[in-house]
Each structure stands twice: as C-alpha cells, then as structure tokens.
N, C-alpha and C positions, 0 to 999 in steps of 0.2 A: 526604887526609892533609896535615897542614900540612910544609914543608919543614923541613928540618933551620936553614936560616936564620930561617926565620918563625918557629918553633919556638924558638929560642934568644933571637928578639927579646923574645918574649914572656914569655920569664923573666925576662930581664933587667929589662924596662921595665913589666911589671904583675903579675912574680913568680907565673907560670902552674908548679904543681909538680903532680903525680901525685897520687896522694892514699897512697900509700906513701909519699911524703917529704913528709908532715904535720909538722908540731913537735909534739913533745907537749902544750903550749898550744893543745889545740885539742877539737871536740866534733863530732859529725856534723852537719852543716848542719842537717837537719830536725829537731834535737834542741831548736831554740830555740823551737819552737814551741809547746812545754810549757811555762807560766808557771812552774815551779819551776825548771826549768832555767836558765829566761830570767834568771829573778832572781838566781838561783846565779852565772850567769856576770858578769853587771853588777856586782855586789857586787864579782868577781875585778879586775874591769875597774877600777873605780873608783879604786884607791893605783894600780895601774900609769900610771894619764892624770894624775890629780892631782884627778880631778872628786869633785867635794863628792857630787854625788847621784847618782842612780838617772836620772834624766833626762837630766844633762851625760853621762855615761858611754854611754847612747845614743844620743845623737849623735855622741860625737866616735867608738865604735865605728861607726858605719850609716856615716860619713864613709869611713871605710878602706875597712870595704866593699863601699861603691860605686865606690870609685875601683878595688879589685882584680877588681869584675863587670862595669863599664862599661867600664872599660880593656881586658880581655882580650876581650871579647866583642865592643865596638864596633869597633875596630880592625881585628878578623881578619875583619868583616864587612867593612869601606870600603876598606881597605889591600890587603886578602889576597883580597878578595871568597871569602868562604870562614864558612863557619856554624860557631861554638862553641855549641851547644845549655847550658844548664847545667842541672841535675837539683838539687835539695836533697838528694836520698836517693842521689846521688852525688857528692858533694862532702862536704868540713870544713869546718869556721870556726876560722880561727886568730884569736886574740888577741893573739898573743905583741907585747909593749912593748918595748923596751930602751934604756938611757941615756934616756930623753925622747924615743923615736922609736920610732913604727910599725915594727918589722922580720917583722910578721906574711906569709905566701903565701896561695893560692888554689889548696889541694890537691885538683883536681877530675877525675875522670875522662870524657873527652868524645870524642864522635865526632865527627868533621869531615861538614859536611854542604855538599852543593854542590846547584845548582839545571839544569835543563834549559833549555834556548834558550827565553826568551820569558818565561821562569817568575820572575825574578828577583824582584819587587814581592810575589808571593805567601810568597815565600822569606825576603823582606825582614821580613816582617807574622811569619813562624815562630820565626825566631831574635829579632825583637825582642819577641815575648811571653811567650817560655820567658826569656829575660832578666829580663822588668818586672812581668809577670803571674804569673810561676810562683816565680821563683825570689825578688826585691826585694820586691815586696808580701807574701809572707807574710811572711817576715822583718819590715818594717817595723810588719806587722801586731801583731805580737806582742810586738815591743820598746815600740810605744806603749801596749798595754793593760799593760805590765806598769810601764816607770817614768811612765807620765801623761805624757811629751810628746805634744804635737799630731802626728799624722802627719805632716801637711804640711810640719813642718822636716823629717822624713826625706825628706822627698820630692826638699826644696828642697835639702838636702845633694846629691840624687843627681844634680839638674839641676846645681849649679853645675859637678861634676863632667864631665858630658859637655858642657856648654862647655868645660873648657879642655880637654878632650881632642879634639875638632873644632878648636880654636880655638890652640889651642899645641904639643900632642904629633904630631900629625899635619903633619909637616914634609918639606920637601924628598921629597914624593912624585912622579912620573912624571906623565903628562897623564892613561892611562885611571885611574889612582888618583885624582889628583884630583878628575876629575868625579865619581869613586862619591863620594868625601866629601865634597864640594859638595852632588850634588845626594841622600844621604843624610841629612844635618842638615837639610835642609831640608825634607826631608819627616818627621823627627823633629820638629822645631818645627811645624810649623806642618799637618802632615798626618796624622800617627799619630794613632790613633782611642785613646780613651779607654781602652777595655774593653781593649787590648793592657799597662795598666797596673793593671787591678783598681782603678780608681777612678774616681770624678763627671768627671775634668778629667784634662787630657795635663799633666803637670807640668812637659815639655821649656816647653812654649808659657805653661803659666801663669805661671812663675815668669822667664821671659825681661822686663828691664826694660830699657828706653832706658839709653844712659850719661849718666851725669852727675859733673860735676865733684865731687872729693874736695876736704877740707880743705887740703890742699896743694896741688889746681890739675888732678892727673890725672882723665881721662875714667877712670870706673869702673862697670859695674853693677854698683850695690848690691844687695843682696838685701831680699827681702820681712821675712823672716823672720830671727833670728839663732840659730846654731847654739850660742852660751855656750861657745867655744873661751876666753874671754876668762876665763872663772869656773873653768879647769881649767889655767893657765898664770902661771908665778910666774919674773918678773917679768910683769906685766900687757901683752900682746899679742891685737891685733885681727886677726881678717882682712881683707884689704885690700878687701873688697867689703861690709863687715860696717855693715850700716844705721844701728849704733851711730854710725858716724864720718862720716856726711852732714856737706856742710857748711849749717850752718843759715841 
C-alpha cells in the first residue's frame, strides 16, 4: 500500500483520485478506443483548449495525459520504489479545462505492487509496460488514427514529459531514492526495450536531443517534433523547447 504520505503526495502533485471521485468531464479510459468515441470527445475537447482542429486537440489532450500517467506511475516507481500498475478498463479519462488550465485528475483504481529481493529489474520491465505498452499506446493509437496526427508527436509529448519529471519534479530526494532515480532514467533512456512501448523505437531515447542554445542564449532541448501548443493559445505562446524557436 502506498502510505498515507505518498498517497497524499500523489494527489496533490499528479492529482491520483479514485475513480469514484471522477469529474463528470470524464469517460472510461478504454472507451477511447472506439473511433466514434474518440472523435466525440476531441470535438468536446477542441472550444475547451482553444485548438482549431481535431489534431491540435490531441495533442494538447495526450500532453495532460501523459503528464497525469508518467507522473503518478514513474514516481511511485523511483521515489516510493513501489508499482502503480495502470488498467484502461480501470481507470477514466478526464478532460475537464477551466479558466485556460488543465484542472483534469487520474481517476484510477490501482494495486500497489512490490517486488522480491533480487527481482527488482523484472518488476521494473512490469510496471513500465503496463504504463507504455498497455495503457499510453493504445490510447495514442487511437487518437492518431482518429485526428491524422503522426503518432510520434504523441509519443514525443510523452518523453518530453518524463524528462522533466526525472529532471525537475524529483527533488530533494534521500540517497537510496536518488540512486533508483538515477539509475532508472537511465535505464529508461537508454535501456528499455522497444516492445515495453508498443512500437519500432524506445521514444525515452529517440526523442532525447543534445542542448542547444535558444534564441535568447539558454541551453534547451528542443524537440524533434512540435506539439501546435502555439496554434491553440491567444496571445501566441511557444514551448520553451518548441523547435519552432531554434536559433537559426
């Protein structure tokens, strides 16, 4: 079980709720995977973000996300060293927007899963495919065939995400938490096997670029890809890694 603190961190910082405290803005996870659905919900999606099409709307949806599956899941693996499995067929998908801001949760119901002395690498490979392979791929699957984006910007949404959640949310950890998060991301970049993602390519590693200087001077990876955050926001705002804004 997770502790009443880990527990509480979890809502707070990647809004982990029950699937009884759903918003009504919301659908059964595996329900998207029916194209009329899928479409149904984008269409809702679309006036709430501001996105002109069927495309922008999933993006900047896969975005939230990924940030409510990577966050609750990768954490309570590195931090908590402790398995959040996630299910589609137990979980929601909220949409919920308000004022210009994501206030969507991650109403899912989950077992805590723990691993036996020795076993941890096996246990690692469990939780990170019921995350990438079960639950993110189909999902992504179905948002591309339905609005025509490329998979691969869902994909690259998802990595840029668990960067900064390795890379900025993970703070002020203890020494045995650091080294799982250490040496986690590092076997997510550069060691997790393809098929743990339902695809050709590890998208942590593909989509990983050197930095490089922004228009203004700061070290940034850009991205490969651009998510059209920029096509769904009035006044005109970029992401700060957003390839549009290379300096040339």
């Amino acid at each position: 079980m997770l502790t009443v603190e880990e527990h509480s961190y979890l809502q707070r910082a990647f809004r982990l709720r029950s699937r009884s405290q759903a918003d009504a803005r919301s659908i059964p996870a595996n329900a998207l995977l029916d194209a009329q659905t899928c479409r149904e919900l984008l269409v809702r999606v679309m006036p709430l973000t501001g996105a002109p099409d069927l495309a922008i709307a999933a993006s900047l949806l896969a975005k939230r996300l990924a940030f409510l599956a990577t966050g609750n899941v990768l954490y309570a693996m590195s931090v908590f060293d402790k398995g959040l499995p996630l299910s589609l067929h137990a979980s929601r998908l909220e949409y919920a927007h308000d004022n210009g801001l994501w206030s969507s949760s991650l109403p899912v119901d989950v077992t805590v899963t723990h691993y036996l002395p020795g076993q941890r690498d096996a246990w690692r490979e469990t939780v990170v495919g019921a995350l990438f392979r079960d639950y993110l791929a189909p999902l992504w699957q179905s948002l591309a065939r339905v609005s025509g984006l490329p998979e691969a910007i869902l994909w690259e949404n998802t990595a840029v995400r668990v960067y900064s959640l390795y890379q900025g949310r993970m703070e002020g950890l203890n020494a045995p938490q650091a080294q799982r998060q250490q040496a986690d991301f590092a076997w997510l970049l550069d060691a997790a096997a393809p098929d743990l993602f339902a695809a050709p390519w590890n998208p942590l590693k593909r989509f990983r670029r050197p930095a490089q200087k922004n228009a203004a001077g700061k070290m940034v990876r850009f991205r490969r890809t651009c998510c059209f955050y920029y096509k769904a926001s009035t006044p005109v705002e970029y992401c700060h890694n957003c390839p549009l804004c290379r300096e040339k």
